[in-house]
PDB file of N, CA, C and O in Angstrom, chain B, residues numbered from 101:
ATOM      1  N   UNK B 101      -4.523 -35.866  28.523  1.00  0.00           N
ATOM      2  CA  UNK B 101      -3.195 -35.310  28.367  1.00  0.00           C
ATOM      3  C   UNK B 101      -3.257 -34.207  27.302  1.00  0.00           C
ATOM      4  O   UNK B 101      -4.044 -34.391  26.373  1.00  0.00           O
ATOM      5  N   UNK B 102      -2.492 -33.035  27.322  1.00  0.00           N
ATOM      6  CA  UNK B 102      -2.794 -32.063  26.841  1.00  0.00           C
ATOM      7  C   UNK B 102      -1.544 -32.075  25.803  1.00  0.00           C
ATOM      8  O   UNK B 102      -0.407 -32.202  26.258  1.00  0.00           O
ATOM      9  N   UNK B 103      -1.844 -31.889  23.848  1.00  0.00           N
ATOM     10  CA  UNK B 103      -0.615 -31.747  23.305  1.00  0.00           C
ATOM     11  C   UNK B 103      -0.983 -30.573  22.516  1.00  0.00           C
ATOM     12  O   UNK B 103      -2.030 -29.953  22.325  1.00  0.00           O
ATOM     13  N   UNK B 104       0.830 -30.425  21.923  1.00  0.00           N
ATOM     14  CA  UNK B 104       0.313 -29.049  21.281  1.00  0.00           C
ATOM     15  C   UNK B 104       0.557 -29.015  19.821  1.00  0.00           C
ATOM     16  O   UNK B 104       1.480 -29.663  19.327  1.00  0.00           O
ATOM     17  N   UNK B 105      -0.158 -28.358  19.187  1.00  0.00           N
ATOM     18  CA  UNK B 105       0.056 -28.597  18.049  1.00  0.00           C
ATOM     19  C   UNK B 105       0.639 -26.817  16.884  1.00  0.00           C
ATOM     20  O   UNK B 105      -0.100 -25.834  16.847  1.00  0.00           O
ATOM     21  N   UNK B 106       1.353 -26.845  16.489  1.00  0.00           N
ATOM     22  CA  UNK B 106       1.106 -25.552  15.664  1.00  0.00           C
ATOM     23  C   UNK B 106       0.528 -25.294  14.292  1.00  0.00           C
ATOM     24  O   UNK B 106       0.538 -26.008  13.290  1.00  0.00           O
ATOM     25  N   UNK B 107      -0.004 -24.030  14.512  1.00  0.00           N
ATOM     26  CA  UNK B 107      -0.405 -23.323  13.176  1.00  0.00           C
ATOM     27  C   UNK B 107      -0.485 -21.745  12.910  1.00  0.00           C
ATOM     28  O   UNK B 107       0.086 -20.883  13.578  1.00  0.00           O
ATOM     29  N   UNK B 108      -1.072 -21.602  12.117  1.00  0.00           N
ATOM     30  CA  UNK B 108      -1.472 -20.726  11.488  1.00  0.00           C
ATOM     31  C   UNK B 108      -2.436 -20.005  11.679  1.00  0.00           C
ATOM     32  O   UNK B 108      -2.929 -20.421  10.630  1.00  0.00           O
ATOM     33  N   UNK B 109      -3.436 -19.067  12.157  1.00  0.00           N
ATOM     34  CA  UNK B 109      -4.869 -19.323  11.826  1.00  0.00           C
ATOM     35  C   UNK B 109      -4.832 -18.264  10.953  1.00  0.00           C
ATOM     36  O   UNK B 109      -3.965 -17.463  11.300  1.00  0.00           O
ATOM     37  N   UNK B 110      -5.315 -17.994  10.140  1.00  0.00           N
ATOM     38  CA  UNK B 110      -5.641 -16.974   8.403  1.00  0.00           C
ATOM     39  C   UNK B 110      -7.350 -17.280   8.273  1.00  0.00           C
ATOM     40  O   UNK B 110      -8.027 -18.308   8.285  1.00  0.00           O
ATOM     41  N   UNK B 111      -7.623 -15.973   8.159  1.00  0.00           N
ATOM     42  CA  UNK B 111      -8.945 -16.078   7.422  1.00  0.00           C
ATOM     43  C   UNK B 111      -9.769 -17.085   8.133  1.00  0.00           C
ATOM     44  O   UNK B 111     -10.270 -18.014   7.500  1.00  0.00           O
ATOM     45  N   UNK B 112      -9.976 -16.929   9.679  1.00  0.00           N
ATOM     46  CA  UNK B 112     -10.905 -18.235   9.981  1.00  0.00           C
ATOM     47  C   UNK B 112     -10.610 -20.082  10.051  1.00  0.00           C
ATOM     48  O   UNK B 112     -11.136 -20.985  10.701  1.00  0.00           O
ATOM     49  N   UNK B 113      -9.611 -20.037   9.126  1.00  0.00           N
ATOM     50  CA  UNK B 113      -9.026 -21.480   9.414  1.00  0.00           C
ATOM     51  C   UNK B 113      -7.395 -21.392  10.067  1.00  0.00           C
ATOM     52  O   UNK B 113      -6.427 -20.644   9.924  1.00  0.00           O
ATOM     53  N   UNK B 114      -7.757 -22.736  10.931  1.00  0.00           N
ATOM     54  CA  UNK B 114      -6.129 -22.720  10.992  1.00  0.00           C
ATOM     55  C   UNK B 114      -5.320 -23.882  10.404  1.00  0.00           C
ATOM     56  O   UNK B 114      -5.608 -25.071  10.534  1.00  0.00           O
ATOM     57  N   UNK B 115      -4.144 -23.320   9.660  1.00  0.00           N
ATOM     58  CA  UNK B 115      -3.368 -24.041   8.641  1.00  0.00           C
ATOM     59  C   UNK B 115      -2.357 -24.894   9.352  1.00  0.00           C
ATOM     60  O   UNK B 115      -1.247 -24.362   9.353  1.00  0.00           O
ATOM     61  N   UNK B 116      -2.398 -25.880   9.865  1.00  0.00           N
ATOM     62  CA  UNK B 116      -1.458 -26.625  10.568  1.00  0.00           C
ATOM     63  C   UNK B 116       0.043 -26.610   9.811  1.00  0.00           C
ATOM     64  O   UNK B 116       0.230 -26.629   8.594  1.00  0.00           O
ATOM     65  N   UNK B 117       0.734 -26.584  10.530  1.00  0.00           N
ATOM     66  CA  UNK B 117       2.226 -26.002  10.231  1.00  0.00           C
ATOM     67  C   UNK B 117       3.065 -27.627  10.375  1.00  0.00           C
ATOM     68  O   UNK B 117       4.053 -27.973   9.727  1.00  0.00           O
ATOM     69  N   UNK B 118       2.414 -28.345  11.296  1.00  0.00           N
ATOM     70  CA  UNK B 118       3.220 -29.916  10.593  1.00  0.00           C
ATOM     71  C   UNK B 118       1.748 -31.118  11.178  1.00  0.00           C
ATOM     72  O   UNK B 118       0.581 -30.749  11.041  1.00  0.00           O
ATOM     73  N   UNK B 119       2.028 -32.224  11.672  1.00  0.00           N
ATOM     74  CA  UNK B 119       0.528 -32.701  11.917  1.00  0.00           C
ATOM     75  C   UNK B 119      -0.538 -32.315  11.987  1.00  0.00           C
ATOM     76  O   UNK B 119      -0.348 -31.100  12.034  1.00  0.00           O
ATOM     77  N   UNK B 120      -2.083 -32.536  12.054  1.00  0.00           N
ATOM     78  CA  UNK B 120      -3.018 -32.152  12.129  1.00  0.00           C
ATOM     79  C   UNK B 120      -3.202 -32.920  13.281  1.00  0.00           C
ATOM     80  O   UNK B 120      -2.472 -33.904  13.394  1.00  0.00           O
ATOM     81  N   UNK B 121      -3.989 -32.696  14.132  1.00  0.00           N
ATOM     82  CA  UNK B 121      -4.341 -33.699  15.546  1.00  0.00           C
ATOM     83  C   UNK B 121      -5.319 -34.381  14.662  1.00  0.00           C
ATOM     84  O   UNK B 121      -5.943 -33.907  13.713  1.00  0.00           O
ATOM     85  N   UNK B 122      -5.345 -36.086  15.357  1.00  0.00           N
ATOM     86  CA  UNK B 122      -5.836 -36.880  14.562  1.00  0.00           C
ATOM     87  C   UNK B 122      -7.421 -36.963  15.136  1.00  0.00           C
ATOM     88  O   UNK B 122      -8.251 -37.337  14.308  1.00  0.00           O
ATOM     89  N   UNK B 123      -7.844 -36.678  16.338  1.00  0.00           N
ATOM     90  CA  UNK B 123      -9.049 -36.285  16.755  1.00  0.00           C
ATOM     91  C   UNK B 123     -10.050 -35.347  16.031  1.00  0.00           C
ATOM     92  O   UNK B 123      -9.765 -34.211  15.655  1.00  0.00           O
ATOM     93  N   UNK B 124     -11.001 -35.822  15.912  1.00  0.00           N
ATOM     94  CA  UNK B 124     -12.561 -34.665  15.397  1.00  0.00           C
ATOM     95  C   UNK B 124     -12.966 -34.266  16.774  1.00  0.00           C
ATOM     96  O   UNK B 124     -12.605 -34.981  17.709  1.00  0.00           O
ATOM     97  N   UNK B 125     -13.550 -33.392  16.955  1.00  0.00           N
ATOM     98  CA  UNK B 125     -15.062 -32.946  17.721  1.00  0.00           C
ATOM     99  C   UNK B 125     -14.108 -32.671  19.164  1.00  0.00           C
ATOM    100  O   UNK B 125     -14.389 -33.377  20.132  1.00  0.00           O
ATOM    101  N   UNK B 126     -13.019 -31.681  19.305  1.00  0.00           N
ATOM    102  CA  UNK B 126     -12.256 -32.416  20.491  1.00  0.00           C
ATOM    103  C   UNK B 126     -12.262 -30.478  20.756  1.00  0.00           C
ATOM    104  O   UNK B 126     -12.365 -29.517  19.994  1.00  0.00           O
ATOM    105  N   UNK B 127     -12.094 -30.647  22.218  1.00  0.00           N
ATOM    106  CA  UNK B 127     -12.565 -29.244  22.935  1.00  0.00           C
ATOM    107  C   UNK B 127     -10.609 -28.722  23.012  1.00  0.00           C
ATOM    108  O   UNK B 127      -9.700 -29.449  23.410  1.00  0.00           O
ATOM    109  N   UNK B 128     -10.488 -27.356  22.517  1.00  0.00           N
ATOM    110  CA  UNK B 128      -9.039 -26.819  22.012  1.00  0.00           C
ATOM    111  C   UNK B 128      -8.873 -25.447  23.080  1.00  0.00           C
ATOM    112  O   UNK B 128      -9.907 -24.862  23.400  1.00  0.00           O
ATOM    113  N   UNK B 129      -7.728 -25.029  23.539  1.00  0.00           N
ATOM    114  CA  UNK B 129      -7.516 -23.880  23.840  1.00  0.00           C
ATOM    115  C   UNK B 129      -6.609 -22.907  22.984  1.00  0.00           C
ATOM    116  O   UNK B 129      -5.540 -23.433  22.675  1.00  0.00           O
ATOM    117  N   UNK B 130      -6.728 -22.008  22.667  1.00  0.00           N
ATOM    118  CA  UNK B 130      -5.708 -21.152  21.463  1.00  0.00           C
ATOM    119  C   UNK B 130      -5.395 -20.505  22.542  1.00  0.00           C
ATOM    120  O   UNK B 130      -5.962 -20.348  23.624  1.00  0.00           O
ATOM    121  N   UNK B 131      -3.742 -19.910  21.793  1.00  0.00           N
ATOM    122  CA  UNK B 131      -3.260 -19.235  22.549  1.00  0.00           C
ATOM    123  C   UNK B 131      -2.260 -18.603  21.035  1.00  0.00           C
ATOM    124  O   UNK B 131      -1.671 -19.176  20.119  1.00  0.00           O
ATOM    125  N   UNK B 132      -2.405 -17.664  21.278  1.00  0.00           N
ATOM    126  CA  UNK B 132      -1.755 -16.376  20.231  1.00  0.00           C
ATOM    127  C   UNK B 132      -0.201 -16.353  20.808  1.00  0.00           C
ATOM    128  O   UNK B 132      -0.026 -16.106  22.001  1.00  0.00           O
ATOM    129  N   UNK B 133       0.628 -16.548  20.162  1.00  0.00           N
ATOM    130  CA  UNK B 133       1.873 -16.140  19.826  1.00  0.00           C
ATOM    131  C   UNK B 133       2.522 -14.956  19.525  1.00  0.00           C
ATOM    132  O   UNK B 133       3.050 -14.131  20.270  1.00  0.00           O
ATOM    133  N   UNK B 134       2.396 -14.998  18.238  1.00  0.00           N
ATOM    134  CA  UNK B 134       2.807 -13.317  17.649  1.00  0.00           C
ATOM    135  C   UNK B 134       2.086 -13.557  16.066  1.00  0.00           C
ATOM    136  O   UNK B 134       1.768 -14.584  15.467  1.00  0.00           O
ATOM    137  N   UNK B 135       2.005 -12.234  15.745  1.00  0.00           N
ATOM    138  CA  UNK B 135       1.255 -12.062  14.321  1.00  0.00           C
ATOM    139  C   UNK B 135       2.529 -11.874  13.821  1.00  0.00           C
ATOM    140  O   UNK B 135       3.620 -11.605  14.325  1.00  0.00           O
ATOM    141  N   UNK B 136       1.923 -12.187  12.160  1.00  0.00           N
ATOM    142  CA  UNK B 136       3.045 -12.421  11.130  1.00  0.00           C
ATOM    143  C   UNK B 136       2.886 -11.306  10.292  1.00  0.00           C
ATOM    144  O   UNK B 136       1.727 -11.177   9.897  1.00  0.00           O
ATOM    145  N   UNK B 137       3.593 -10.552   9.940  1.00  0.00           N
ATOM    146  CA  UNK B 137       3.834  -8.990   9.097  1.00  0.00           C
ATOM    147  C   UNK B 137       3.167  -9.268   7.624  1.00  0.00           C
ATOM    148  O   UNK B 137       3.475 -10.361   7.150  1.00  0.00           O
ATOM    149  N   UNK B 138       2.475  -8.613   6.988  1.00  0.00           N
ATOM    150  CA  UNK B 138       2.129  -9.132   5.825  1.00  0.00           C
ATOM    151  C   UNK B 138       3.151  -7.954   5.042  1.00  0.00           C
ATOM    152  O   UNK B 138       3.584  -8.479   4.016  1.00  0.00           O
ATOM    153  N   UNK B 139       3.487  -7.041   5.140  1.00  0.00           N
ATOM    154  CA  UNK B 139       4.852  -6.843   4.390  1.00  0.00           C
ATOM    155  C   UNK B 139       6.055  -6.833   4.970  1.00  0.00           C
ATOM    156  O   UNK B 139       5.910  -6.711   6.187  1.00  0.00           O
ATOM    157  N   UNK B 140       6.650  -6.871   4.803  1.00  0.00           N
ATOM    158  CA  UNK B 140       8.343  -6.811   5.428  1.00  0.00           C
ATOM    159  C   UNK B 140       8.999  -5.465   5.571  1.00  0.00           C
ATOM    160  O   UNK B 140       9.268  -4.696   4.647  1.00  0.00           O
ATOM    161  N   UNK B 141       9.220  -5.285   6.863  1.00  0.00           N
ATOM    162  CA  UNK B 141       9.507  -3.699   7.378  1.00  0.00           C
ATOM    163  C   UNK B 141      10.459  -3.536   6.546  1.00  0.00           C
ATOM    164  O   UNK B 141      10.365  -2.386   6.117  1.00  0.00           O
ATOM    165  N   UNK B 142      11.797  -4.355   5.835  1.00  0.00           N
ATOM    166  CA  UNK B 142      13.095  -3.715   5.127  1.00  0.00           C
ATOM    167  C   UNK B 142      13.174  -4.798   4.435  1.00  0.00           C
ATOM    168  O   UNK B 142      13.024  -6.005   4.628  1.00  0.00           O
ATOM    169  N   UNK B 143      13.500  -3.962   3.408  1.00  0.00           N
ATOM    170  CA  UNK B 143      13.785  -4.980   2.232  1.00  0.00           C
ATOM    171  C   UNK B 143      15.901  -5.006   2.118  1.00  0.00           C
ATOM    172  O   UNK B 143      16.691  -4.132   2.475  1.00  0.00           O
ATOM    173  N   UNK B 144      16.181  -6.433   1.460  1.00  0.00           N
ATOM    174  CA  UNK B 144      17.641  -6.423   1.713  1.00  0.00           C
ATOM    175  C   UNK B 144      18.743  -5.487   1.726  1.00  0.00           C
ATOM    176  O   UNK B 144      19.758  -5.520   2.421  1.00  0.00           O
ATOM    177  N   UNK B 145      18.468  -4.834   1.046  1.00  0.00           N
ATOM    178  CA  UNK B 145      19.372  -3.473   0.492  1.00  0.00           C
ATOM    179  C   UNK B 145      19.103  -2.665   1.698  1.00  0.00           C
ATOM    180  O   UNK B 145      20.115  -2.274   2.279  1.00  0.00           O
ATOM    181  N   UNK B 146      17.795  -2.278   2.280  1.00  0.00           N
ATOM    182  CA  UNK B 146      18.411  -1.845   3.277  1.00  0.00           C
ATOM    183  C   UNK B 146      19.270  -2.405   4.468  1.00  0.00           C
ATOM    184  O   UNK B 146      20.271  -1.893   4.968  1.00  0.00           O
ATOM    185  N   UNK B 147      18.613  -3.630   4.817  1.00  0.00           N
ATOM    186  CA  UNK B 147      19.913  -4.778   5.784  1.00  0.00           C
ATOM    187  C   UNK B 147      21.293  -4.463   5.183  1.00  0.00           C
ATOM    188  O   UNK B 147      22.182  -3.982   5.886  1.00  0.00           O
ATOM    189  N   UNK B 148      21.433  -4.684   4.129  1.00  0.00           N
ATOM    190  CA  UNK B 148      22.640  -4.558   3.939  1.00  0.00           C
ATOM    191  C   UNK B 148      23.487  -3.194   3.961  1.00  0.00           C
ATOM    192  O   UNK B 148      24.650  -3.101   4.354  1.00  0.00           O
ATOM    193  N   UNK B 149      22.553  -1.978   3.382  1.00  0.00           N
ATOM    194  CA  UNK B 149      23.242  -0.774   4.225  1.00  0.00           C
ATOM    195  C   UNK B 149      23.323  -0.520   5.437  1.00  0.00           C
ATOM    196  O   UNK B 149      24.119   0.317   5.862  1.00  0.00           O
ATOM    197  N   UNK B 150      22.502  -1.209   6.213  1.00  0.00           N
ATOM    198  CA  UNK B 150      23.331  -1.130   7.653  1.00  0.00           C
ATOM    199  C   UNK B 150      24.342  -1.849   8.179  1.00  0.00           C
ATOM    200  O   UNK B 150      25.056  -1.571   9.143  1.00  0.00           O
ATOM    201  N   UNK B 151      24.353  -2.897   7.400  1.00  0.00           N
ATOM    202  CA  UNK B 151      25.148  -4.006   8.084  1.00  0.00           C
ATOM    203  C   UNK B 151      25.927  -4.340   7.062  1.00  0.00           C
ATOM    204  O   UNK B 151      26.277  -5.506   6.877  1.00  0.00           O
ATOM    205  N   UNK B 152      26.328  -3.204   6.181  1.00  0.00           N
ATOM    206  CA  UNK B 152      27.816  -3.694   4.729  1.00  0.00           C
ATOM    207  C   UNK B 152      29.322  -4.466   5.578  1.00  0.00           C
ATOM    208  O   UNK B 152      30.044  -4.037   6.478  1.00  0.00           O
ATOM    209  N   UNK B 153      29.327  -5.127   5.176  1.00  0.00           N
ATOM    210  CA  UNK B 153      30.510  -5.619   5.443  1.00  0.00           C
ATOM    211  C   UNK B 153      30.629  -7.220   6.467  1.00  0.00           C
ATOM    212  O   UNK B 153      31.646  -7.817   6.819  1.00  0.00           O
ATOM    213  N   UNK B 154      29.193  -7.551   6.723  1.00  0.00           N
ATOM    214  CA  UNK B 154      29.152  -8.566   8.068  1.00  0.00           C
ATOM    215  C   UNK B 154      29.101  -9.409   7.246  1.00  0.00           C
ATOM    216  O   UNK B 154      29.081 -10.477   7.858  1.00  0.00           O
ATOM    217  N   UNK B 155      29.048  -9.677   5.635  1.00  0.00           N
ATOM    218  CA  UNK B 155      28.291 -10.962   4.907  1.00  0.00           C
ATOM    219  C   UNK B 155      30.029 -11.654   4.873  1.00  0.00           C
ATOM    220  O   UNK B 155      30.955 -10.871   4.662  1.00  0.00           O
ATOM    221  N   UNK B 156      30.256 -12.862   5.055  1.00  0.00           N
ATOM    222  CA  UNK B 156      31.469 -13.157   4.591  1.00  0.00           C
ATOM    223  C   UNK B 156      31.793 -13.637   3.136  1.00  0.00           C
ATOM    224  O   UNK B 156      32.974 -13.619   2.790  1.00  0.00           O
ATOM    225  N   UNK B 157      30.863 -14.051   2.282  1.00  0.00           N
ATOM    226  CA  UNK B 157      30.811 -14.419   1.059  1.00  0.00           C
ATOM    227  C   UNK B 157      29.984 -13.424   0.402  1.00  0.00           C
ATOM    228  O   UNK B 157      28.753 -13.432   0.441  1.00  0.00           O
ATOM    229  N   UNK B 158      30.582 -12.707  -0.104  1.00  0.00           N
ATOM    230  CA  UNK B 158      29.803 -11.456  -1.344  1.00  0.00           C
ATOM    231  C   UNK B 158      28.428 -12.594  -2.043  1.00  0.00           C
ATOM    232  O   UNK B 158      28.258 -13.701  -2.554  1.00  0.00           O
ATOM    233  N   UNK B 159      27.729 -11.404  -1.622  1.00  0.00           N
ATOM    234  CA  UNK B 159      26.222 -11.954  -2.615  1.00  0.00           C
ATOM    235  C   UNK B 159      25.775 -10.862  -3.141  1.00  0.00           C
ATOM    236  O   UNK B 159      25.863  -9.736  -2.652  1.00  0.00           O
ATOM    237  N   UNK B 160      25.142 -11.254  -4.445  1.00  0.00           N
ATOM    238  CA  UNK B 160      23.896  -9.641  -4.747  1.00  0.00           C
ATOM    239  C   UNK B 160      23.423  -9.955  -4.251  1.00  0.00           C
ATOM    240  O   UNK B 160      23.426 -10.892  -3.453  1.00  0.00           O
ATOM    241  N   UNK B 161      22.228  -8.556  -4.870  1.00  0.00           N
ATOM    242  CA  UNK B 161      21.084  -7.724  -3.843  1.00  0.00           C
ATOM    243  C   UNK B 161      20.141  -8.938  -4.470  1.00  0.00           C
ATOM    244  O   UNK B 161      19.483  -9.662  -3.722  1.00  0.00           O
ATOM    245  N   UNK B 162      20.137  -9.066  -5.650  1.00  0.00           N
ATOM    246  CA  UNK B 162      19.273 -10.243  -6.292  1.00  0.00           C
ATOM    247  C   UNK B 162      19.420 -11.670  -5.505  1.00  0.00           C
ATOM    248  O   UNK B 162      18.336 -12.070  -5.082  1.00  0.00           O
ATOM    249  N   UNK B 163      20.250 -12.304  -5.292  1.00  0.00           N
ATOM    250  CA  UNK B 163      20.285 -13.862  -4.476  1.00  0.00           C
ATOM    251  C   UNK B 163      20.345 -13.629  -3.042  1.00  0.00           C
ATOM    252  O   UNK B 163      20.252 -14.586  -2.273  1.00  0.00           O
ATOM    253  N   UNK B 164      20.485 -12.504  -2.636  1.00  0.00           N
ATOM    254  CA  UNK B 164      20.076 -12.419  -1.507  1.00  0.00           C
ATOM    255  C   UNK B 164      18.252 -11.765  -0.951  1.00  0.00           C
ATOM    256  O   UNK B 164      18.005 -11.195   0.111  1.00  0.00           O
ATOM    257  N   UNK B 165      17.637 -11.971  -1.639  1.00  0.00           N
ATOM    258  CA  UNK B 165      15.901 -10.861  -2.030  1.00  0.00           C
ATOM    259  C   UNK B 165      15.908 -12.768  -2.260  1.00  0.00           C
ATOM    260  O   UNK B 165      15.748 -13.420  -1.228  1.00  0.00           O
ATOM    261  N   UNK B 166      16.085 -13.513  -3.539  1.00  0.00           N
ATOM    262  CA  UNK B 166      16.117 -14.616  -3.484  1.00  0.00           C
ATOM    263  C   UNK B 166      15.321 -15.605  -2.420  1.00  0.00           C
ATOM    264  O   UNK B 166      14.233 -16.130  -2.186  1.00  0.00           O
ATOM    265  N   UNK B 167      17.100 -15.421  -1.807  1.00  0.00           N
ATOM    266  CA  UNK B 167      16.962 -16.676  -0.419  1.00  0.00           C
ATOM    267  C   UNK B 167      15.870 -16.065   0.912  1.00  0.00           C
ATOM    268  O   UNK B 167      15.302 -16.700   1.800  1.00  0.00           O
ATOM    269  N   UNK B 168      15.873 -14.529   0.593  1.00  0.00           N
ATOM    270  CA  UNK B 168      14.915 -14.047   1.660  1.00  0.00           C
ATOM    271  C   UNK B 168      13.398 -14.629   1.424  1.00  0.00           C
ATOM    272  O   UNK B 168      12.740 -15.182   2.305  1.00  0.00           O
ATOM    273  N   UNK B 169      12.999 -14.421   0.182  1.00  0.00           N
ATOM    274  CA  UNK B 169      11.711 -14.995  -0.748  1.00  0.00           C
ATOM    275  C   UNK B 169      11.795 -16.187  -0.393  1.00  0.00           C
ATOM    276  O   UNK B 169      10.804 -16.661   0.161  1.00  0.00           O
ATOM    277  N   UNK B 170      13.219 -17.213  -0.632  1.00  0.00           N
ATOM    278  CA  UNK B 170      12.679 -18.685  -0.411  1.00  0.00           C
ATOM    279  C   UNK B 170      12.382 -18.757   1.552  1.00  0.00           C
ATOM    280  O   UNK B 170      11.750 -19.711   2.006  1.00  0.00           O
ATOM    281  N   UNK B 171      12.762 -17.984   2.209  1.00  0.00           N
ATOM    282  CA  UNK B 171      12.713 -18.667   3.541  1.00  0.00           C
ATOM    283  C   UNK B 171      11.223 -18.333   4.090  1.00  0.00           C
ATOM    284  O   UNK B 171      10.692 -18.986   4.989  1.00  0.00           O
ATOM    285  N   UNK B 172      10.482 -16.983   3.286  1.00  0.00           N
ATOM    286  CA  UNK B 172       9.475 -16.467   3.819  1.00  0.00           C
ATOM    287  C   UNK B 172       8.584 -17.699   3.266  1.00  0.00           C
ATOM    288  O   UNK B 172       7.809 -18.232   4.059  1.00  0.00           O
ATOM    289  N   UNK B 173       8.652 -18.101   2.133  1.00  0.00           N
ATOM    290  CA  UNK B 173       7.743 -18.887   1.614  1.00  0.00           C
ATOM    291  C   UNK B 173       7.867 -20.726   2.597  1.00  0.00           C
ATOM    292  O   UNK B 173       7.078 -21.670   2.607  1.00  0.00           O
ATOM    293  N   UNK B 174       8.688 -20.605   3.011  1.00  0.00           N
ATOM    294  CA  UNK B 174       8.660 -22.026   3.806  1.00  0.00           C
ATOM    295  C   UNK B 174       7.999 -22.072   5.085  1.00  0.00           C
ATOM    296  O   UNK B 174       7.601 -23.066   5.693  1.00  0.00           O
ATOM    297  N   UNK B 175       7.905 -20.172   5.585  1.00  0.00           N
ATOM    298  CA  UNK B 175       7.431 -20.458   6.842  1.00  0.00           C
ATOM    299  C   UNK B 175       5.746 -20.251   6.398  1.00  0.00           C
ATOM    300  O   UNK B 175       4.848 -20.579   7.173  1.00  0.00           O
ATOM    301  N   UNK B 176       5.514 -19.735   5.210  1.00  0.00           N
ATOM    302  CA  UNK B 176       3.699 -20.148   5.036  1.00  0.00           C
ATOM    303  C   UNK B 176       3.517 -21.359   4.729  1.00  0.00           C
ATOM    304  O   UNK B 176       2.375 -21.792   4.576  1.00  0.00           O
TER     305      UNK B 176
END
């Protein structure tokens, strides 16, 4: 039976993103998804000059760079 598992692969290893399959020595097929940006095409300030006015609760440019920082860091 065939399961799937996700990750990462960086640098030659791949970083499992939640379980590890509990099997050793076991024959795998990869299949590529999408690559992950190592910088970020726009930083908030620009989102937000395009899109002034869509936020419904006023935030700065600071807690919003913030929460962007905390979400990037959860998906490594």
């Amino acid at each position: 039976m065939l399961k799937s598992y996700a990750a990462i692969y960086k640098q030659g290893h791949l970083d499992w993103l939640d379980d590890a399959p509990e099997q050793d020595n076991v024959r795998v097929i990869v299949t590529l998804v999408e690559s992950i940006p190592q910088n970020p095409p726009m930083r908030a300030r620009e989102i937000l000059q395009q899109a002034w006015g869509c936020i419904e609760k006023p935030y700065s440019i600071e807690q919003i760079d913030a929460d962007i920082a905390k979400m990037r860091s959860e998906w490594e």
